[in-house]
C-alpha positions as CSV (number, residue, x, y, z in Angstrom):
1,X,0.0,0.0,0.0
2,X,2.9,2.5,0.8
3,X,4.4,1.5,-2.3
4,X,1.3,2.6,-4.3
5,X,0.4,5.8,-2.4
6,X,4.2,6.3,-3.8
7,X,3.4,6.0,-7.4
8,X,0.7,8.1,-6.8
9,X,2.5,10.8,-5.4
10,X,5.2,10.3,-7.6
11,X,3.0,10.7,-10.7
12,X,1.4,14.1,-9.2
13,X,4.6,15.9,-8.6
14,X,5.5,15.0,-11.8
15,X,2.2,16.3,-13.4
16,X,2.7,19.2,-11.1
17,X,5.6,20.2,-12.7
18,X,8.2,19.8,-9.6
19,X,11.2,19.3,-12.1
20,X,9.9,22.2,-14.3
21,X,12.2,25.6,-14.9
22,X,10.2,28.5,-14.7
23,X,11.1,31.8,-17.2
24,X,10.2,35.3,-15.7
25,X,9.8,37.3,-19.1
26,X,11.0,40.9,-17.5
27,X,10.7,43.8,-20.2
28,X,13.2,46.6,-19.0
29,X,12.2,48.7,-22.6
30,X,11.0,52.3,-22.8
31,X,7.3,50.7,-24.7
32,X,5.7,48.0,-24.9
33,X,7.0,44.2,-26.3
34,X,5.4,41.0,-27.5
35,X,7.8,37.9,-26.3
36,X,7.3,35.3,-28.9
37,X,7.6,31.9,-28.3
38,X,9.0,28.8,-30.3
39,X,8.9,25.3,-29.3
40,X,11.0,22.7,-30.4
41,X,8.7,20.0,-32.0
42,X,6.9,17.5,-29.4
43,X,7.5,19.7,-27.2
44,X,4.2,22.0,-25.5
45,X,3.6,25.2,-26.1
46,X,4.6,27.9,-23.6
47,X,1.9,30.7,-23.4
48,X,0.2,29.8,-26.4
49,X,3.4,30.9,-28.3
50,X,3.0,35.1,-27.7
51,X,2.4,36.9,-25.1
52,X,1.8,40.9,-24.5
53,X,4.5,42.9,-21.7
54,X,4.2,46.4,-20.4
55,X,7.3,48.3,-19.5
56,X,8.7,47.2,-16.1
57,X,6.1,44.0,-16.3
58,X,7.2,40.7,-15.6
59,X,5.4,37.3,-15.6
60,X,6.8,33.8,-15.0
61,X,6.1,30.9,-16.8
62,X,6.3,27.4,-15.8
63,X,8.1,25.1,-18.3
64,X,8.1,21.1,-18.2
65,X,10.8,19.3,-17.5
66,X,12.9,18.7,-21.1
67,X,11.5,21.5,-22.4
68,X,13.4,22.9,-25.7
69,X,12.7,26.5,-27.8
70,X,13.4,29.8,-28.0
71,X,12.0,33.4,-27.4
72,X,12.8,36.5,-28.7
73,X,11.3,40.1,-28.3
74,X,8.7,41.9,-31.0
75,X,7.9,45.9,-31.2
76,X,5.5,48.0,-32.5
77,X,2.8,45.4,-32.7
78,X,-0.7,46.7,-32.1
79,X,-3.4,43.9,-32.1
80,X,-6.7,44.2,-33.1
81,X,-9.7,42.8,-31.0
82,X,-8.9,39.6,-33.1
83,X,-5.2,39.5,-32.0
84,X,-4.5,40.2,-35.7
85,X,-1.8,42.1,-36.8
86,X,1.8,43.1,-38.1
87,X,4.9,43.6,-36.0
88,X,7.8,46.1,-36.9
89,X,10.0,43.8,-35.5
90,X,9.7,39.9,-34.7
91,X,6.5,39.2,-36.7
92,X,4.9,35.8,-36.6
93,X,2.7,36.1,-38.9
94,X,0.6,38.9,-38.1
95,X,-0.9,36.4,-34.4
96,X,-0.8,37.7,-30.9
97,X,-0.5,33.9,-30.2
98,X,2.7,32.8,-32.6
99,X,1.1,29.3,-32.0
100,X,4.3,27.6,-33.3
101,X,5.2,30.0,-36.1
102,X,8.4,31.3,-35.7
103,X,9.3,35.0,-35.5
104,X,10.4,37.3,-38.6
105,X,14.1,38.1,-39.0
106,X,16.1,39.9,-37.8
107,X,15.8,38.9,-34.1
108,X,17.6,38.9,-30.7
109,X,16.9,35.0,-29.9
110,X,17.2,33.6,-25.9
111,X,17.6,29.5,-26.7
112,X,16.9,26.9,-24.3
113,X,17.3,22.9,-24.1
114,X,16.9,21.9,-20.4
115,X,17.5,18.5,-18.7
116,X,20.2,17.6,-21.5
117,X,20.8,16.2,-19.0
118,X,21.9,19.5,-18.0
119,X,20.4,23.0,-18.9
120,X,22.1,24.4,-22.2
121,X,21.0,28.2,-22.9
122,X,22.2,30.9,-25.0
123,X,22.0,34.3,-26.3
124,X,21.7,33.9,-30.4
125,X,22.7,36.7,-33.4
126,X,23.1,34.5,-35.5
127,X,20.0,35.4,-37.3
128,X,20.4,39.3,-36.3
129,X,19.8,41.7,-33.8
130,X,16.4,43.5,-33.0
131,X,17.0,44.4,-29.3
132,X,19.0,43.5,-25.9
133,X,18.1,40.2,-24.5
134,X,19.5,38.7,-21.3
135,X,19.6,35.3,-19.2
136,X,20.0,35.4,-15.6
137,X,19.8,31.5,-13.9
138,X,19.2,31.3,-10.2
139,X,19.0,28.2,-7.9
140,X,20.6,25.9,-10.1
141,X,23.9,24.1,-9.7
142,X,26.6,23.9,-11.8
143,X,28.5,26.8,-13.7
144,X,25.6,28.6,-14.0
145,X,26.6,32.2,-15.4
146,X,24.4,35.3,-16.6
147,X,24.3,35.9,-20.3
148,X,23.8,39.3,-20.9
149,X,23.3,41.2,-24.5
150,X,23.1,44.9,-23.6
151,X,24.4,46.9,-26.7
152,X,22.1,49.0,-29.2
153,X,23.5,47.1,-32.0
154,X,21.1,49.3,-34.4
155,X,23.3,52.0,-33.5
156,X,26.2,50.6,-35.1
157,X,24.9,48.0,-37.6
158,X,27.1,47.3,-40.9
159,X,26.5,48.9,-43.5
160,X,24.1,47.2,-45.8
161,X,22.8,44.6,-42.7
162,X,20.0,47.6,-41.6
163,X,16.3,47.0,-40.9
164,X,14.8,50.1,-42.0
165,X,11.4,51.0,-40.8
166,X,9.1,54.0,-39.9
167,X,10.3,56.6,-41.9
168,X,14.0,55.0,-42.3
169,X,14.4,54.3,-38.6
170,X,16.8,51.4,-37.6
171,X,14.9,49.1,-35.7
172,X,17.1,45.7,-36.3
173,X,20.5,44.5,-37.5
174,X,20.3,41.5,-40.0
175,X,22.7,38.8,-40.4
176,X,24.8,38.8,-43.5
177,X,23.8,35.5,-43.9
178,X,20.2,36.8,-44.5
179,X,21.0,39.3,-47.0
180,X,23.8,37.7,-49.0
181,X,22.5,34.1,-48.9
182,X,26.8,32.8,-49.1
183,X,27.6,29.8,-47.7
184,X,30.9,31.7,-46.0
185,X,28.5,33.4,-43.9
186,X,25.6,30.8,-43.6
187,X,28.3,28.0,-42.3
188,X,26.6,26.0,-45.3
189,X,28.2,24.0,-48.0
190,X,31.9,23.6,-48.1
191,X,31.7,26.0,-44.9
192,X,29.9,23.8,-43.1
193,X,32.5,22.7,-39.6
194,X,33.8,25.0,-37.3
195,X,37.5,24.7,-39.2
196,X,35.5,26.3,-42.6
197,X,33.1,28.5,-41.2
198,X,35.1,31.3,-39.7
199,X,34.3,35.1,-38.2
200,X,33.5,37.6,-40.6
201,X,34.2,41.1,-40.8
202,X,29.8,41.4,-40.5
203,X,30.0,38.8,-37.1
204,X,32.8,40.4,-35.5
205,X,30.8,43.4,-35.0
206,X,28.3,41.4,-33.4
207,X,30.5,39.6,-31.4
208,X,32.4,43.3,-30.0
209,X,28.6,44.4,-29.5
210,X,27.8,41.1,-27.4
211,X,30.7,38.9,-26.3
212,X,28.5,36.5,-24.9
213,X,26.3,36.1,-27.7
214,X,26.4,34.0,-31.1
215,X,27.9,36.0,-33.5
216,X,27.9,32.9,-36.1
217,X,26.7,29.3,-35.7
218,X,30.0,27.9,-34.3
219,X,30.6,30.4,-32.2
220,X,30.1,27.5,-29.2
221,X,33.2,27.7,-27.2
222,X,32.4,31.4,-25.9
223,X,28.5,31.3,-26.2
224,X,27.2,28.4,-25.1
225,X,26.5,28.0,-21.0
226,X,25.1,25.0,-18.7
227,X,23.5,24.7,-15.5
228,X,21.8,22.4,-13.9
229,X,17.9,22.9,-11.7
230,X,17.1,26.2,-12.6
231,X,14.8,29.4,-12.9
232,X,15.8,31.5,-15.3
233,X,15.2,35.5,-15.7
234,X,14.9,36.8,-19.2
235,X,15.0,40.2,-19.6
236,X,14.3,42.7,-22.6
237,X,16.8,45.8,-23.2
């Protein structure tokens, strides 16, 4: 009988999410943002996939145990009474609720794979930069640092890589890899290993911006951190 009421309780803290992470979304802008969120397939959805943050507004979100996806930050969005609409910045395809759609580039990306069997997270540029993201992990064991993207990269985006909106405005950096489509700055083709694929003139100004960050996709050995039963803090500009 002890044995069963066990399994029972087993099974409820399970369901109950015990071994979950929970994400506090913080948005540290001047407006207001639109977290978007993508799930890695088989995976649930977090939120519905979008969610709407005032400025100085957090909220935490509880995410199962092997969860795996990514969130980024969208501007200038203004939903209709249908949660219909375009975003300057991050779009996902015009929904409040990105309900696994992923988000328009360029984008600041926050990446997570937990119980790997350990916690891998990052800070991504590797498909552009539309605004400061952070990670801060608490109550985990392990390594276990912050990851912190604070620079206005629009300020000083490459020539030529500039998201231009609102009257000309920069309001995102994209990758060269989306405007040029080479396989030197895609890491594709005969580029694809870390000995090919090299820094650029276009990531190194990413990487100066954010040293933490993914400047390129084999940027691993400077950008890629582990912990181990964590919260984490996400935080916009």
């Amino acid at each position: 009988m002890a044995l069963k009421h066990l399994s029972i309780l087993l099974f409820l803290f399970s369901f109950l999410g015990v071994d979950a992470a929970v994400f506090t979304l913080q948005n540290r802008c001047k407006g207001k943002i639109w977290p978007g969120i993508l799930t890695a397939a088989g995976k649930p959805q977090l939120m519905e996939g979008g969610l709407e943050l005032r400025p100085g507004q957090t909220i935490s979100i509880t995410a199962p145990k092997g969860w795996s996806g990514r969130l980024w930050g969208r501007r200038g969005c203004s939903f209709d009474s249908s949660c219909n609409d375009t975003c300057i910045t991050g779009d996902c395809g015009g929904k409040l609720k990105c309900g696994g759609a992923g988000g328009a580039l360029p984008a600041t990306l926050a990446e997570f794979t937990l119980d790997s069997p350990m916690d891998f997270y990052d800070v991504s540029l590797v498909d552009g930069y539309s605004m400061p993201v952070s990670i801060f992990p608490s109550g985990g064991t392990g390594i276990c640092k912050a990851v912190t993207c604070l620079s206005d990269l629009n300020h000083r985006c490459p020539k030529g890589l500039e998201l231009r909106k609102n009257g000309g405005k920069i309001v995102g950096c994209k990758s060269a890899c989306i405007v040029f489509n080479k396989t030197e700055f895609c890491c594709t083709g005969a580029f694809n290993s870390p000995k090919t694929c090299q820094p650029t003139n276009y990531s190194k100004v990413f990487k100066a911006a954010c040293p933490q960050a993914y400047s390129y996709a084999y940027d691993d050995s400077s950008s890629t951190f582990t912990c181990q039963g964590a919260n984490y803090l996400i935080r916009f500009c």
